[in-house]
N, C-alpha and C positions, 0 to 999 in steps of 0.2 A: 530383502529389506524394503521396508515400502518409503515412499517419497515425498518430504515434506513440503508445501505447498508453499508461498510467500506472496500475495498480491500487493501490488506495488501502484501507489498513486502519489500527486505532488500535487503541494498548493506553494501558490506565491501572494498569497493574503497581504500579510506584512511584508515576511521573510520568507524568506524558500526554506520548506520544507520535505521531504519523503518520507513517505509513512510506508511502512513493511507489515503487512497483516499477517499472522501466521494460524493458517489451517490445519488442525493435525488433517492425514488421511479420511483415519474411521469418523472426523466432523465433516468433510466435505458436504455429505448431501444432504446431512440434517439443518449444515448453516445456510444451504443453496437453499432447501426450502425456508427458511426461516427470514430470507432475502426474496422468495418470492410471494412471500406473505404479506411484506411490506409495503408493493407493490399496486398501485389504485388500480380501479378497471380502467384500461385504456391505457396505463403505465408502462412502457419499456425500458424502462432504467430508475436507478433511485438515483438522484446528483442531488445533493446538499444545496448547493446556490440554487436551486430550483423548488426548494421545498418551503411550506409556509412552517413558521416558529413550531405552534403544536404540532406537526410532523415530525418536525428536526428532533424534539424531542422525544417521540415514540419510537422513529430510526434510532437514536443515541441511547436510550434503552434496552431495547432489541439488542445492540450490536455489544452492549455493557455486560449484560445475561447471557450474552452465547459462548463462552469459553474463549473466543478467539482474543492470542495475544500479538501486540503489536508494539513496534520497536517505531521512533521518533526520529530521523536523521535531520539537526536545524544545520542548514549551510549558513542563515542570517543573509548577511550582504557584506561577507565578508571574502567573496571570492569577484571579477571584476566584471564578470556576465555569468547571466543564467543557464548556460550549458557548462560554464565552471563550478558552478554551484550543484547544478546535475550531476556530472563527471565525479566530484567529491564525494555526495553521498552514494551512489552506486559504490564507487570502490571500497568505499567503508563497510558497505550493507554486505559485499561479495566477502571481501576479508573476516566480517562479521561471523560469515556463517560458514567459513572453511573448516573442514574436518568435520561435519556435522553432519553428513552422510548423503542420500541422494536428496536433492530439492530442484526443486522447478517451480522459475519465478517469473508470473504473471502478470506481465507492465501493462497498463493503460497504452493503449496504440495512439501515435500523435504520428499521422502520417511525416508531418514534418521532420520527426526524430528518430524516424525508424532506421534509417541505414546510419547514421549517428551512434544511436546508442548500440546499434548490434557491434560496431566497432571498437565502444567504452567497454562493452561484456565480454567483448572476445579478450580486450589487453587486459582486465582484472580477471578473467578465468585463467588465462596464463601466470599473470603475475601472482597468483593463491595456487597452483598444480591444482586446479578443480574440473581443468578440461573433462574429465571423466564422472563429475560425481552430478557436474548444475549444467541443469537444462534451463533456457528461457524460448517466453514465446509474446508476444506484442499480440493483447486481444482487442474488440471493440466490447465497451461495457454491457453492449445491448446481448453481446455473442457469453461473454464472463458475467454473469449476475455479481460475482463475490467481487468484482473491482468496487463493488459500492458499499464496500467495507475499510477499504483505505482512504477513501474519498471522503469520506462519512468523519472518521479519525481524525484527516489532516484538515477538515474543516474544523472541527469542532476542538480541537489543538491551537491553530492559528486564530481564532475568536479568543481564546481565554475565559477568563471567569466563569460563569453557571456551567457554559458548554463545554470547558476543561474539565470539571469535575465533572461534568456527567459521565465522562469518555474516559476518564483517569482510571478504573479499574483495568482496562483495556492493557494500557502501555506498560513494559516492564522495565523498556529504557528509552530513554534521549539519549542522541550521542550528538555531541557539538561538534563539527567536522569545518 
């Protein structure tokens, strides 16, 4: 059985947000390249806050046209810090996707939350019996090109208007956590 991929990014624009990108397999390296097509000369990563407008919207295009679907987790500010807000959607994103076969999910590395969150993923892999099926691993964007695919999402989600809709084909759910 081959392994479904999830790249995992978070904005706190307004509201916190976690955007879950899903890769089938056999997309992997057609969307790698498609991510590094986007890329200027001299470019080591694509980050939204770092892109001028007409960019954003040839990235939000690109990302609209390549099959990949992505799930919406809004915490809002309704939890009392932002590692409660983190904590919340992880366990929902894990519960989410229990029973759903092997996957391995692909965070954004935030030196700061690395032994943090491995500790969040160990208590909801227990608490879903997933110890067996989910793998996770913390990358640097520059090392994952496709982290600039949830990035991309949860900017252009957290904006609203034009750059919601542009990215709206994308999502197939929000879940309010």
């Amino acid at each position: 059985m081959s392994t479904r991929h999830l790249f995992i990014d978070e904005t706190k624009h307004r509201d916190y947000l976690l955007v879950a990108a899903v890769v089938v397999p056999s997309n992997l390296v057609t969307t790698r390249r498609m991510v590094r097509e986007l890329l200027l000369p001299g470019q080591r990563r694509l980050h939204m806050k770092d892109e001028s407008d007409p960019r954003r919207r040839v990235i939000a295009s690109a990302i609209a046209d390549s099959g990949v679907r992505a799930t919406v987790y809004d915490a809002g500010r309704r939890y009392r810090t932002e590692r409660d807000r983190r904590r919340a959607c992880l366990h929902r994103l894990v519960a989410d996707i229990a029973g759903g076969g092997n996957t391995m999910l692909v965070l954004e590395q935030d030196d700061t939350l690395l032994s943090w969150d491995n500790q969040c993923l160990i208590e909801a892999t227990r608490a879903t019996g997933q110890h067996d099926t989910l793998r996770y691993e913390h990358r640097r964007p520059t090392a994952e090109q496709l982290l600039a695919l949830p990035d991309a999402i949860a900017w252009c989600w957290a904006k609203g208007g034009d750059w919601r809709r542009r990215i709206v084909p994308v999502v197939t759910a929000v879940c309010e956590v």
